[in-house]
N, C-alpha and C positions, 0 to 999 in steps of 0.2 A: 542764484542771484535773487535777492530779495528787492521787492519795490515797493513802496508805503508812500502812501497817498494820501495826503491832510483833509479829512472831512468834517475840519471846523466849520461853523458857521459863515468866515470870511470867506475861507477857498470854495464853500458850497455855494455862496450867491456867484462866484467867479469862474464857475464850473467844473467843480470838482467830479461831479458822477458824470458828465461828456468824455473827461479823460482817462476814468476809468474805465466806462462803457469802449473806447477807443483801443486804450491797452488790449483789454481783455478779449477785443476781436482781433487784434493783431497777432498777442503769443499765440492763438488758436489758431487762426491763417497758416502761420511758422510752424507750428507744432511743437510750441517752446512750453510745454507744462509743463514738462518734467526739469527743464531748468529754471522757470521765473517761477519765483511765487510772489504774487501780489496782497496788500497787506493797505488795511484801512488803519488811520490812528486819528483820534481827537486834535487839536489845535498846537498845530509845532511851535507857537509864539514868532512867526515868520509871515504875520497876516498881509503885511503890506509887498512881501512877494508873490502873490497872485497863486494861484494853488502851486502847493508845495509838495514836490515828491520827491522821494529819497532813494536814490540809488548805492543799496551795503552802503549806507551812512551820508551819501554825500547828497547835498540838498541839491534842486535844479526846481527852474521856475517854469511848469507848465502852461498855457494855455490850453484850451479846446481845437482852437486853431493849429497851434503848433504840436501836439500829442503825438503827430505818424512822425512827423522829423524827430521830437524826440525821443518815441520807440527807435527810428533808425541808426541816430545815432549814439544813444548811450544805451540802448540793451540791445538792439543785434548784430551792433560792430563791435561790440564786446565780447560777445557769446563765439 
């Protein structure tokens, strides 16, 4: 499973490195290295949905707030 995190300028005043920092302690918590790999990209052109990350292709609007619900529910109820 691939997951790609917009570190435009837009998503980055809206906390983009919180929800990466977040992920990135959560598949370690799981022991999901060896299935997630996490994946930084420049400006998805999707600024006005609040950081943007992609789950295999499909977009979903993160907060910093909401990061652990949507670790729980679109990459470890998938996995």
């Amino acid at each position: 499973m691939t997951v790609t995190i917009c570190l435009g300028s837009a998503c980055h005043v809206k906390g983009s490195h919180a929800v990466l920092e977040t992920l990135q302690r959560l598949i370690k918590e799981n022991k999901l290295e060896e299935k997630v790999t996490l994946a930084g990209s420049f400006c998805t052109g999707n600024c006005q949905k609040g950081v943007c990350v992609s789950v295999n292709d499909a977009l979903h609007s993160v907060s910093p707030e909401s990061a652990e619900s949507f670790f729980n529910t679109q990459i470890l109820a998938v996995l």
